[in-house]
Residue, then its C-alpha position, 0 to 999 in steps of 0.5 A: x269661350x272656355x272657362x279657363x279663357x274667361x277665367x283668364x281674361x276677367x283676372x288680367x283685367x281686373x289686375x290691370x286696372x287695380x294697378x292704374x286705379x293705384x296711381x292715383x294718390x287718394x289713399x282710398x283709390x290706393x286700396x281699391x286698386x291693391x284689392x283688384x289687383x289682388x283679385x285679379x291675380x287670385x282669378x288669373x291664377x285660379x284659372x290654371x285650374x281649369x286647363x284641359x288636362x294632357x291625356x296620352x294616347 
């Protein structure tokens, strides 16, 4: 798989259970889901990056 793939798929997981561990109502499981959701968003974002550039011919 490509990198930017992973990149992506890695981010949108962690992103999406940083925002079902935030439903939760224990203050402590609240933060642990904003820092995944932060992260996950950070790698999604990141992996932008890696995109195979557009070359003309």
């Amino acid at each position: 798989m490509k990198r930017w793939i992973t990149c992506l798929l890695i981010g949108l997981i962690m992103f999406m259970s940083g925002i079902y561990l935030s439903t939760l109502l224990s203050t402590t499981w609240i933060i642990i889901g904003v820092l995944l959701g932060v992260l996950g968003g950070i790698l999604m974002g990141s992996s932008t990056y890696f995109l195979p550039k557009l070359q003309k011919k």
